[in-house]
N, C-alpha and C positions, 0 to 999 in steps of 0.2 A: 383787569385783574386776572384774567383768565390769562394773561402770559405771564403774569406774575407770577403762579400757583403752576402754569406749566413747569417755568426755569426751576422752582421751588421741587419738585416732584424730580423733576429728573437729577439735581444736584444728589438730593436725598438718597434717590436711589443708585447714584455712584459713590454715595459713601456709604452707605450699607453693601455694595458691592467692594466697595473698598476694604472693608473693617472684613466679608469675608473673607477677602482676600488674606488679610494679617491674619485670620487665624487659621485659615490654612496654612499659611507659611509655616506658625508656629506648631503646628501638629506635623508638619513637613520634618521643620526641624530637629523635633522629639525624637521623630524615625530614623532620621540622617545619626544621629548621635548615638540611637541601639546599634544600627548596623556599623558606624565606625571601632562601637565596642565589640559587637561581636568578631568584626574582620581583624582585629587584635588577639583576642582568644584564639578565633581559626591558624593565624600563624603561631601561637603558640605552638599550637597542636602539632599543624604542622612539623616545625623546627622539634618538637620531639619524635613525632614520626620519624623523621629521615635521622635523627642521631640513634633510635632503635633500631632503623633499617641498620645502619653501617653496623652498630654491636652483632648484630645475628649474619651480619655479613662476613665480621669478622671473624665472629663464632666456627662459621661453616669452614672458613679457611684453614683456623686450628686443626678441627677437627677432619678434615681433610686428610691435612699431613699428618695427623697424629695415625690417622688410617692406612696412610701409605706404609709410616714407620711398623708398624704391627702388622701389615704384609709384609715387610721387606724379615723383619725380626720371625714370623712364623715361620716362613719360606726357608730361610739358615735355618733354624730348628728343623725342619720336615727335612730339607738335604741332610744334617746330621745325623739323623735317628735313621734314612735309608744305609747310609755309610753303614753307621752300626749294629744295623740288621744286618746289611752283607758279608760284616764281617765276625759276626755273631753264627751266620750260618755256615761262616770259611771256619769257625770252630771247632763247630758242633759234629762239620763232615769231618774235620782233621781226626779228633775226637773218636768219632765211629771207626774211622780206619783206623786207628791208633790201637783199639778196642780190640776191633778183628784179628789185626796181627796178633795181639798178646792172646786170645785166643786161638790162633793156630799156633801160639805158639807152647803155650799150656795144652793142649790136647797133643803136639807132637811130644814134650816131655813126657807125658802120662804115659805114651804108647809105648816109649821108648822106657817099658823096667826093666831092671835088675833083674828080675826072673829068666827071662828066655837066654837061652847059650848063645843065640846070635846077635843078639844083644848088644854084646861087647863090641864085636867088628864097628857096628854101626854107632856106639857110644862113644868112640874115636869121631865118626863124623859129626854127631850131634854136637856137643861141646864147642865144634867150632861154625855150624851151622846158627847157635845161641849166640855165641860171644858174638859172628856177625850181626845176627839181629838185637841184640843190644846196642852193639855200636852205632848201627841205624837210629836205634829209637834214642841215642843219647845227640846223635848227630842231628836230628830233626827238633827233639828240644830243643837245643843249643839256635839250631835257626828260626825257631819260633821267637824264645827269646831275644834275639837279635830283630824280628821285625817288627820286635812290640816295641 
């Protein structure tokens, strides 16, 4: 009987090894089935990560060019506005000198009164000493307005 209760004993204990076996499988199994859910979720993720990557990729590109265009757009503004300071200042000096003469030429009328007898002699030159610098100053006009 003693071989009896041996076979008996060891059968036993490969099916209590056995049965643990199934339930490890089954605990096995439970894990297999979170992580095939979770590796689902993680590509989710994923495939939205990389279509976010591409929008701020695409973002940066816009706005790139949109950087470039408002350099290029400033750059013509700042060359315009030098222009028109130089030529603001090609004004301002015509301007000054334009000033000067008519005041040399207002202080030589003044000098030149009717009072003094010698006067006259030289009231003969002045008059045409004026109409020249009229002429000038109508002549200078005239090409100002011509290169506006």
């Amino acid at each position: 009987m003693a071989g009896f209760s041996l076979g008996l004993v060891i059968e036993g204990a490969v099916a209590v090894l056995l049965a643990l076996t199934i339930g490890y499988c089954v605990v096995l199994n439970g894990r297999l089935k979170r992580l095939h859910a979770d590796r689902d979720v993680l590509r989710q993720m994923i495939s939205d990560l990389v279509g976010a990557t591409n929008l701020a990729n695409q973002a940066i590109k816009e706005l790139k060019a949109t950087a470039v265009e408002a350099d290029v757009t400033l750059n013509t503004r700042l060359e315009e506005a030098e222009r028109f300071g130089i030529e603001l200042a090609n004004h301002v000096s015509a301007g000054t000198a334009l000033m000067e003469r008519i005041v040399k030429i207002t202080t030589a009328a003044r000098a030149a009164s009717p009072a003094e007898p010698a006067a006259s002699v030289q009231m003969a030159e002045q008059p045409s000493k004026l109409q020249s610098a009229l002429a000038q100053l109508q002549t200078r006009q005239r090409e100002r307005e011509n290169a506006a």
